[in-house]
N, C-alpha and C positions, 0 to 999 in steps of 0.2 A: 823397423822403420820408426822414425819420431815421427812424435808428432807437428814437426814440423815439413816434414817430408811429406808426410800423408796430407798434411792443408793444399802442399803447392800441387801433388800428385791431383787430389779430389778437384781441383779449379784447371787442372792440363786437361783434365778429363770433359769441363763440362760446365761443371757444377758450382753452385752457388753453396754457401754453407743450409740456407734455407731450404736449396732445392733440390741436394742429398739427403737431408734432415727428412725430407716429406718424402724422397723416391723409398728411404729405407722407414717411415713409419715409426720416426720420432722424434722429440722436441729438438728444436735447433740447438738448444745447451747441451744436449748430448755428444754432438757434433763438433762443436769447441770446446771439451770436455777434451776430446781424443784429440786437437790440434795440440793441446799444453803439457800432454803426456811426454815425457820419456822416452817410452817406446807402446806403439800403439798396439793390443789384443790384435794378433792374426786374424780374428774372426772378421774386424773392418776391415782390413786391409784386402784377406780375401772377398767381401760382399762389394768393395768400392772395381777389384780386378772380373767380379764375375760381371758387372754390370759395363764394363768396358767391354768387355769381352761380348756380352750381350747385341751390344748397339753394331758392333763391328761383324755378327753374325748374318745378320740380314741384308746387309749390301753382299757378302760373302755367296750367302744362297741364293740368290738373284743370277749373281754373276754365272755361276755355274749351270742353274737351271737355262737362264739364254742357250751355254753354248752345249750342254747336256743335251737340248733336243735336238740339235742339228745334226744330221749325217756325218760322218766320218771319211771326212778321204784317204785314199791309202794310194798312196804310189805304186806304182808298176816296179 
């Protein structure tokens, strides 16, 4: 992925360049660092997918736990 890819990716997602910077626990210039790249270290790319993945778990679990406790109908 470039780094241009992974800018527009990290802002479809969410995020501000700031306010990935501080969810992953580094200086904002680290962060435009990897937009100017080439091609950006799998390691963001996977932390930027784990954390989408994250947000979309909890409506996910919810969803299921509603219809999880209901009874089951079964047809005749």
């Amino acid at each position: 992925m470039t780094g241009q890819e992974y800018e527009a990716a990290v802002k479809a997602a969410g995020f501000t360049q700031a306010g990935f910077a501080r969810v992953m626990g580094v200086h904002r210039t680290t962060i435009a660092e990897r937009y100017s790249k080439a091609e950006v270290e799998p390691y963001w790319v996977f932390a930027l997918a784990g954390l989408i993945a994250a947000r979309a778990a909890n409506p996910i679990a919810e969803l299921v736990a509603e219809y999880d406790t209901k009874p089951v109908k079964r047809s005749a």
